[in-house]
C-alpha positions as CSV (number, residue, x, y, z in Angstrom):
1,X,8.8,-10.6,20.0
2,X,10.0,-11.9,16.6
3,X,9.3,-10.1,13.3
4,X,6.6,-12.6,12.3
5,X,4.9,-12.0,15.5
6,X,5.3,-8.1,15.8
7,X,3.6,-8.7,12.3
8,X,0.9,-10.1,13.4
9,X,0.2,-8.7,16.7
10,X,0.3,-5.1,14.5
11,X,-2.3,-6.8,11.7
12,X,-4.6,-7.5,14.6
13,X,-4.6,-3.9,15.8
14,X,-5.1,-2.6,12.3
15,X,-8.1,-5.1,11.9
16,X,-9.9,-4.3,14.7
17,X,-9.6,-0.2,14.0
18,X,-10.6,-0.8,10.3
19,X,-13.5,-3.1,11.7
20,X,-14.7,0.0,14.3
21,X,-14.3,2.6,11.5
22,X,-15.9,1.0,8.7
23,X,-19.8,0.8,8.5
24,X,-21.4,-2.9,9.7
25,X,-22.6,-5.3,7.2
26,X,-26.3,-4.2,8.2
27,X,-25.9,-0.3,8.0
28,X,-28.5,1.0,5.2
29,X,-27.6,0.4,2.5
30,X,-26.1,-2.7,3.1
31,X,-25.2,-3.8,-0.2
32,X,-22.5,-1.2,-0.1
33,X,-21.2,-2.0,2.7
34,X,-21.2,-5.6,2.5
35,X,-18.8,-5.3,-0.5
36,X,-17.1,-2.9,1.0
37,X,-16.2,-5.2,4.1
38,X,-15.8,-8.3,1.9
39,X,-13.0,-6.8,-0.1
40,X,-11.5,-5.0,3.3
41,X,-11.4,-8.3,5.5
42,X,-10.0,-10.5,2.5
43,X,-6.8,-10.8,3.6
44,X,-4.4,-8.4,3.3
45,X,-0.9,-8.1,5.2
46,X,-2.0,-4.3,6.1
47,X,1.3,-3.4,5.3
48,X,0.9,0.1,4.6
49,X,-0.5,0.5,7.7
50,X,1.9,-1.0,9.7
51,X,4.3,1.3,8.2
52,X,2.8,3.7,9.4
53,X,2.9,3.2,13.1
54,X,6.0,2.2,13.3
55,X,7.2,5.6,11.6
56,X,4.9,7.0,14.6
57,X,6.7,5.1,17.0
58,X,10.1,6.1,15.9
59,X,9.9,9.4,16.4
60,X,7.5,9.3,19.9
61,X,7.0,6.5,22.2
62,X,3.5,6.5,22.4
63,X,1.0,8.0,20.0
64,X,-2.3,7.5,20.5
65,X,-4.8,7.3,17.8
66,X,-2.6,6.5,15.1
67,X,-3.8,3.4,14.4
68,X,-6.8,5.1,12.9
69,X,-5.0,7.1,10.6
70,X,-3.1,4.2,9.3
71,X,-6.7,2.6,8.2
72,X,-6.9,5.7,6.1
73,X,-4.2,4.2,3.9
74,X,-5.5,0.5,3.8
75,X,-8.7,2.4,3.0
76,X,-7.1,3.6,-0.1
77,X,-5.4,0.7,-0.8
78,X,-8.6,-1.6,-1.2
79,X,-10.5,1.1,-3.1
80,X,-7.2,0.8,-5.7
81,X,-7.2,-3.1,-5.6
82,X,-11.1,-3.2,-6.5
83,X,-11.1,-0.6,-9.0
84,X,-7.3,-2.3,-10.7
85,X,-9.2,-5.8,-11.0
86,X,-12.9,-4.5,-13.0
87,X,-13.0,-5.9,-16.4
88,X,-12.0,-2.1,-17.8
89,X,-8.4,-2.3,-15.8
90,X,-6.7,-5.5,-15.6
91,X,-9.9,-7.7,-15.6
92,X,-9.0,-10.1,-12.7
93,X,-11.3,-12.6,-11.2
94,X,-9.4,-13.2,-7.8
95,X,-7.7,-11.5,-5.3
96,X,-6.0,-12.8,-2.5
97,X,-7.5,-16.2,-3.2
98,X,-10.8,-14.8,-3.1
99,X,-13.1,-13.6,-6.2
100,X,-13.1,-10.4,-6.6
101,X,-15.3,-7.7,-5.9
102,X,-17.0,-7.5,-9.2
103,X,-17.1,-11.2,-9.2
104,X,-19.2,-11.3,-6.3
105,X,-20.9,-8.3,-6.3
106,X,-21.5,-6.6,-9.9
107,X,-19.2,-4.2,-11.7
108,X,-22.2,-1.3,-10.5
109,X,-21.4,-2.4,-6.5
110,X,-17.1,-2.5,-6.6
111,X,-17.0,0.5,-8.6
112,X,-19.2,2.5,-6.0
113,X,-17.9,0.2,-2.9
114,X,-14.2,1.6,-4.1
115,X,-15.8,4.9,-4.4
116,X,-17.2,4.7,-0.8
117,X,-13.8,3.3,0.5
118,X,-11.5,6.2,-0.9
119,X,-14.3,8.9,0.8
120,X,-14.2,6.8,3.8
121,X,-10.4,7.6,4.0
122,X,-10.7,11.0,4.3
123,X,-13.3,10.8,6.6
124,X,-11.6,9.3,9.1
125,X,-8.6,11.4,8.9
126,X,-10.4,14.6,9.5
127,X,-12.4,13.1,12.7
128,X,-9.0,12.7,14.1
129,X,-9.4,15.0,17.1
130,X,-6.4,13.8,18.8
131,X,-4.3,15.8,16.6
132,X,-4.8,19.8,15.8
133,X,-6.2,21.1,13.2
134,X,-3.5,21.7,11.3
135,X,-1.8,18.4,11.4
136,X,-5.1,16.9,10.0
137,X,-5.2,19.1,6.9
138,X,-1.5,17.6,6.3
139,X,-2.2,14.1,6.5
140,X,-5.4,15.1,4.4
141,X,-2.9,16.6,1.5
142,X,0.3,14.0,2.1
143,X,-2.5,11.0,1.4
144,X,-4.7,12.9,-1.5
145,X,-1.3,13.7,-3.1
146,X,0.2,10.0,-3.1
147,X,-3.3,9.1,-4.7
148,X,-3.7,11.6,-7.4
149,X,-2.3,12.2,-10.9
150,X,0.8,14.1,-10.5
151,X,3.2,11.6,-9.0
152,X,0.4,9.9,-7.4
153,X,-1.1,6.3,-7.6
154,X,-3.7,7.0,-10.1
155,X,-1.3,9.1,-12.2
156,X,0.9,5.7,-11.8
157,X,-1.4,3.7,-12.7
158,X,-2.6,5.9,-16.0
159,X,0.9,5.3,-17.2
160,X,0.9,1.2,-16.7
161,X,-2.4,1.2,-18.7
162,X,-1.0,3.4,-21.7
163,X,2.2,1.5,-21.2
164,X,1.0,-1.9,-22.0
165,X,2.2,-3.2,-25.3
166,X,5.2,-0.2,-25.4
167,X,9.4,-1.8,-25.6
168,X,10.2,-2.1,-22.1
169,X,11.6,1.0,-21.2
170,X,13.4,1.8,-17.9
171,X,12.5,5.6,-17.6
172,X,9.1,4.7,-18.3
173,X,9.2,1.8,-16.1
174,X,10.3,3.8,-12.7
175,X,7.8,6.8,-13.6
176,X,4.7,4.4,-13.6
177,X,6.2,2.6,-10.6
178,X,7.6,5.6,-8.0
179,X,3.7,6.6,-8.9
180,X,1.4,3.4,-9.0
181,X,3.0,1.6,-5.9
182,X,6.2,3.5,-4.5
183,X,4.0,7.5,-3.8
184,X,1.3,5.4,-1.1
185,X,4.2,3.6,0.9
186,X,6.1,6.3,0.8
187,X,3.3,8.0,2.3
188,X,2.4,5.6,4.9
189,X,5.8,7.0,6.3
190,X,5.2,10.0,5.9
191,X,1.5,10.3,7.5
192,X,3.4,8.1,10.7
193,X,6.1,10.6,10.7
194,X,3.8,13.9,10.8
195,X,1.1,12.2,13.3
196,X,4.1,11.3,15.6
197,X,5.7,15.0,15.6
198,X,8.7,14.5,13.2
199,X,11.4,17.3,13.2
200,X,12.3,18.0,9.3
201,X,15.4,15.7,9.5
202,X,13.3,12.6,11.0
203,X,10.1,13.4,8.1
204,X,13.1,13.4,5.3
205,X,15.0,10.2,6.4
206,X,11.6,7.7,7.3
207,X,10.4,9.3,3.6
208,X,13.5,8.2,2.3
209,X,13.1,4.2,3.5
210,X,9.3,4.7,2.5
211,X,10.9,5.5,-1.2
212,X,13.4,2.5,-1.1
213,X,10.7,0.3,0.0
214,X,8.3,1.3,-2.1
215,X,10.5,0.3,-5.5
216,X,11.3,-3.0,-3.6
217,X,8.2,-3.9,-2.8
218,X,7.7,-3.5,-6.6
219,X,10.3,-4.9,-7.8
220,X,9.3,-8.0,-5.6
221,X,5.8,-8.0,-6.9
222,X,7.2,-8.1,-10.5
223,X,9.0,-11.3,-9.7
224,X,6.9,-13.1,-7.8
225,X,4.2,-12.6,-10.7
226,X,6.8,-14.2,-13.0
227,X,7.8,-17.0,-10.4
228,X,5.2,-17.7,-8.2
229,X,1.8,-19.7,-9.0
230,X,-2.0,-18.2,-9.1
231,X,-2.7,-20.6,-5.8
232,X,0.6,-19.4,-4.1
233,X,-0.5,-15.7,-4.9
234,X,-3.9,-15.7,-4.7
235,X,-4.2,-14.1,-7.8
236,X,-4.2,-14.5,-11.7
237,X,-0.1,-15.5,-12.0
238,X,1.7,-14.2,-15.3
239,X,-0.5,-11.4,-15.9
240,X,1.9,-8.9,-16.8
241,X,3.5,-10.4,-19.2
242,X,0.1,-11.2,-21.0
243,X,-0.9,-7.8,-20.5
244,X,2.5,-7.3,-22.3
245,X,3.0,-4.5,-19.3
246,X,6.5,-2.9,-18.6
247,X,7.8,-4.5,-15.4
248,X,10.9,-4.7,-13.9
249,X,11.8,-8.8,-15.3
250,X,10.6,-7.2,-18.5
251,X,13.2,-4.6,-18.0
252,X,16.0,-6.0,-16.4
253,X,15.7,-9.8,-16.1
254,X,14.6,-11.5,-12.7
255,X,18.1,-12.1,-11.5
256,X,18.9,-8.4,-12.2
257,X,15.5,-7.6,-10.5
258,X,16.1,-9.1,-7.4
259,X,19.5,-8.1,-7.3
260,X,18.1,-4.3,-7.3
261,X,15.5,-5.1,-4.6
262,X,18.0,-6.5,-2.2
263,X,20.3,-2.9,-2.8
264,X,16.9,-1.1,-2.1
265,X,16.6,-3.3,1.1
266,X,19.9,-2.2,2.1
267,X,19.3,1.4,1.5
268,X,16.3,1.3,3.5
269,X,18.1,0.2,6.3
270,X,20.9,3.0,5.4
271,X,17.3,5.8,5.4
272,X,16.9,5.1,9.2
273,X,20.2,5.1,10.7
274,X,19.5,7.9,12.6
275,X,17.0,6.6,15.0
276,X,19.6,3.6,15.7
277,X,17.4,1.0,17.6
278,X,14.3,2.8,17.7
279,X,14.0,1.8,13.9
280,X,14.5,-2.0,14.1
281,X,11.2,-3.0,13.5
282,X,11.5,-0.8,10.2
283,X,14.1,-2.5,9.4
284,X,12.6,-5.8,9.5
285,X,9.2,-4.5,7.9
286,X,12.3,-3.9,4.8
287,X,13.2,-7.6,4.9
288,X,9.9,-8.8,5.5
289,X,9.1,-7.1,1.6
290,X,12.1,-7.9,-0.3
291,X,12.1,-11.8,1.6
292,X,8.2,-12.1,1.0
293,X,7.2,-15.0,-1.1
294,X,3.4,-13.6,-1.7
């Protein structure tokens, strides 16, 4: 199976586990949950979750159930995409080529269907009876740690909002982004790694690649809003620059930039040596992100 079709095949898994897990369009009260479903089904690449079954898979052939822990993470994810694009944040009107959830719904409805996503995500992970007790209160901490203040994604993305308007500045710049973006990939390996039964050396190397990916997915994502138009991104293209917010072109230049992404590639690859060719889809997951054009 090639990359693009692993991809896939893994995308379909995850949407069908998010679509059991997450409340039908006609549960009371359906309002919620009708924006809740309409920003979850817009088209993500479910990347995070991904991840995190393939860290699974790495370190044991066949672990069931974790497929519903890696919805916890897109979970989280949406719930940060809806609440980044309200009018108080960055005040966008589409999201992967669809209008967002405020757009559609009222600023009332996204702020509570985010709400309602981020519970949902914990939810789910402690209804994981597969696993002991134990192992659910640490996927519990690893994901409420990677989406709180102190090195966490909201912590990440407190710093991109003060920073807007500041002189590019490179210790700035990796502090917001190692937080806003870098702490939930990193923990989509790391939630894969513990679900699957990682020894100590296995959880240290996959949350290694989960860092390197993490700042090249970033990095990426800087660039391609520089490069790339609103249609080909399905969102609002140039933002950050009229945000004036510190980003890595900002920083560094784009050629710099995605001469950085393509070292972090490498040293993804370098993270999972280990696990030889157990780790090849990983791999590919790392050139799928730096490669991307979306």
């Amino acid at each position: 199976m090639s990359a693009k079709e692993y991809l896939e095949a893994q995308r379909r898994i995850v949407d069908a586990a998010l679509n059991r897990l997450t409340p039908a369009e006609d549960q009371p009260p359906s309002s919620i949950h009708r924006a809740m479903r309409y920003s979850l089904f817009a088209g993500g690449k479910r990347i995070r979750p991904i991840l995190c079954i393939a860290a699974a898979r790495v370190v044991s052939d066949a672990p069931t159930g974790v497929e519903e822990a890696a919805c916890a993470l897109e979970f989280i994810h949406t719930y940060s995409l809806i609440h980044d694009d309200l009018p108080a944040l960055d005040n966008d009107d589409y999201r992967r080529g669809k209008l967002t959830c405020h757009k559609v719904f009222g600023e009332a409805m996204a702020i509570l269907a985010g709400d309602a996503l981020l519970t949902l995500a914990f939810e789910v992970l402690s209804a994981l009876t597969v696993i002991d007790g134990d192992k659910r209160a640490r996927l519990v901490r690893e994901l409420a740690k990677a989406s709180g203040t102190v090195g966490g994604m909201i912590g990440g993305q407190v710093e991109d909002l003060e920073g807007e308007g500041k002189p590019a500045d490179e210790t700035l710049l990796n502090a917001i982004h190692r937080a806003k973006t870098g702490a939930l990939l990193r923990a989509s390996l790391r939630l894969g790694a513990i679900y699957g039964k990682a020894e100590a050396r296995q959880l240290s190397a996959l949350s290694k690649y989960g860092e390197h990916v993490g700042l090249a997915f970033q990095i990426v994502d800087d660039v391609l809003d520089v490069e790339q138009t609103s249609e080909a991104l399905g969102k609002t293209a140039g933002k950050d620059a009229q945000q004036k917010k510190i980003t890595f072109p900002a920083v560094y230049g784009v050629d710099e930039s995605r001469r950085m992404a393509e070292r972090e590639r490498l040293n993804a690859h370098a993270a999972v040596e280990m696990f030889g060719d157990r780790a090849n889809r990983l791999r590919e997951m790392a050139d799928f992100i730096v490669c991307r054009e979306t």
